[in-house]
C-alpha positions in Angstrom: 63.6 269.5 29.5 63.3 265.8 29.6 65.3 263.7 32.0 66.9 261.2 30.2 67.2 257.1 31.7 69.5 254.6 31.3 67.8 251.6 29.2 67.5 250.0 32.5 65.9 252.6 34.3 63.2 252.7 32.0 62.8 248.8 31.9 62.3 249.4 35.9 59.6 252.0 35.6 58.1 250.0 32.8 57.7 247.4 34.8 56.8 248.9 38.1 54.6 251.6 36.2 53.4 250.8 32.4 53.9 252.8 29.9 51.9 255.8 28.6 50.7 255.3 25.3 48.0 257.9 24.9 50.3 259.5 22.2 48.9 257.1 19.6 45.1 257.1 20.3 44.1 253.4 20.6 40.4 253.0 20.6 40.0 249.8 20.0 40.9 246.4 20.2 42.2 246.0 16.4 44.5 249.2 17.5 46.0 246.6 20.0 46.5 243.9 18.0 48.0 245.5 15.1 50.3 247.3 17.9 51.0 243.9 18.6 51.6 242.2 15.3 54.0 245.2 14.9 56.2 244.1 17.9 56.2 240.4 16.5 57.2 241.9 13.1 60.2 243.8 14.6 61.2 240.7 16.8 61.0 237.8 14.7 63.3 240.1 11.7 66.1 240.2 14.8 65.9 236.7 15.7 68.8 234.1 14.6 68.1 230.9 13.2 68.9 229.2 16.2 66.5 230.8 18.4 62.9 230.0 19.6 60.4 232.6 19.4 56.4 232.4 19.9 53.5 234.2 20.5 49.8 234.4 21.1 47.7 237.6 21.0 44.8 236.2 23.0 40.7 236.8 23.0 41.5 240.1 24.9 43.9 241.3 22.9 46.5 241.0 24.8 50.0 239.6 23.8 52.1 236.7 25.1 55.3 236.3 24.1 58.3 233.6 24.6 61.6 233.9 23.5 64.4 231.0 24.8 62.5 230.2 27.9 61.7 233.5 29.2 58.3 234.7 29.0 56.4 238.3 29.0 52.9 238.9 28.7 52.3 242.7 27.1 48.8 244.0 28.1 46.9 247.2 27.1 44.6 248.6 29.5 41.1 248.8 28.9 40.8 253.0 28.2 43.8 252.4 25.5 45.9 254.6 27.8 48.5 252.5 29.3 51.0 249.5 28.2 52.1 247.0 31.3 54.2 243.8 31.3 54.3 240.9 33.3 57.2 239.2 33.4 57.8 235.4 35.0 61.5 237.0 36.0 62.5 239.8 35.9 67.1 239.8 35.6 68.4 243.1 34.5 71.6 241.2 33.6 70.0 238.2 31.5 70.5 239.2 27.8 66.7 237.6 26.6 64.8 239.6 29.0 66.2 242.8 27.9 65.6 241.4 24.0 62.3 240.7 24.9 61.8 244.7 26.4 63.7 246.3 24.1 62.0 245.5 21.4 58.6 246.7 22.9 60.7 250.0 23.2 61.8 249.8 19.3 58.3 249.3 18.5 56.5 252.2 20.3 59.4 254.3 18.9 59.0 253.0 15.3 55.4 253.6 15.4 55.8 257.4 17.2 58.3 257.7 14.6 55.5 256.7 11.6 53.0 259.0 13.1 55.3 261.9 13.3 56.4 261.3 9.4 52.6 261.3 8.5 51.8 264.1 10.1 54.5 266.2 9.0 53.8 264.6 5.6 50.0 266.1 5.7 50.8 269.4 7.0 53.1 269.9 4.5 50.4 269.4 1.6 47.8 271.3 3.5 50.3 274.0 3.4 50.8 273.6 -0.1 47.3 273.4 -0.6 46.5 276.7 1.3 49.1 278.6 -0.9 46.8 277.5 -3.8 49.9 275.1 -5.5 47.7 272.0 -6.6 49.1 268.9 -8.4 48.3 268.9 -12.1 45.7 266.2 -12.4 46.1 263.6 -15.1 44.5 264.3 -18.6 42.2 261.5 -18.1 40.7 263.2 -15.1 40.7 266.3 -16.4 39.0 264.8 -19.7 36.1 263.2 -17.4 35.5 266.2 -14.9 34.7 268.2 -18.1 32.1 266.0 -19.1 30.5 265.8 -15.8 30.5 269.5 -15.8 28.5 269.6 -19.3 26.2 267.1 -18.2 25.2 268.9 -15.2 25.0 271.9 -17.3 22.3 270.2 -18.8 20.7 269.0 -15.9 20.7 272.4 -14.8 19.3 274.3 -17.8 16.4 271.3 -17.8 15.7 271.7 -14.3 15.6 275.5 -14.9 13.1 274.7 -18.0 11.1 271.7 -15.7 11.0 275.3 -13.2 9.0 277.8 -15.5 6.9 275.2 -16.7 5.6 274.0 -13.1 5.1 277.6 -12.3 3.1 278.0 -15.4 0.9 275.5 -14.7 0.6 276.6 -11.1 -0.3 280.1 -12.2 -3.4 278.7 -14.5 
């Protein structure tokens, strides 16, 4: 059974460990910058009017971030494996920090929550697909896979004909 943490417990170990993100099998550097761009995504849609927000994703991929004069810097370990955040200051009381981590936590659980969908999506058709229930393909489709299937028929019988007549010639 899974312990379960208090949001700032698991800001603490985030911060003192990283984060585990084998789960979604980075492997390579566009993996961390569309990871990335997903956390801006989900953070600029909170923000109010009134509040400043920027970012860089630099030439390593990594992703600086500052929001009302606090600042984070998200990395991504080499191997893919492991999230880490440097903070300037770390206040478990000051409301922008905890923004700032708590929408790194939205975003890994938005994305786990994609994968999941998808996969459960998949195996669902190959299920459907291994009970032999196929979508009905459009007419048009259906229409063109019939002439292919003529016309290598023909191929077939000519190749077949091309066949004897080699060995024929072979023979005398």
């Amino acid at each position: 059974m899974e312990e379960e943490y208090t949001l700032e417990q698991m800001m603490d170990m985030f911060l003192k460990n990283g984060l585990d993100i084998s789960y979604f099998n980075f492997s390579r550097n566009q993996d961390k910058e569309n990871f990335f761009l997903m956390y801006v995504d989900l953070f600029k849609s909170i923000l109010r009017k009134d509040e400043s927000f920027y970012h860089i994703i630099n030439e390593d991929f990594n992703l600086f971030v500052h929001f009302e004069k606090k600042e984070a810097n998200f990395t991504i370990s080499d191997d893919f494996q492991t999230l880490k955040c440097d903070l300037e200051k770390y206040d478990n009381t000051d409301t922008k920090t905890i923004i700032i981590l708590s929408v790194m936590f939205l975003t890994i659980k938005e994305l786990k929550n994609m994968i999941d969908k998808l996969t459960d999506d998949l195996m669902s058709r190959k299920k459907e697909n291994s009970r032999g229930s196929f979508k009905k393909l459009s007419k048009s489709f259906s229409e063109k896979a019939k002439v292919l299937s003529s016309m290598l028929d023909d191929v077939i019988d000519n190749l077949e004909d091309n066949r004897k007549n080699i060995n024929i010639k072979e023979i005398k």
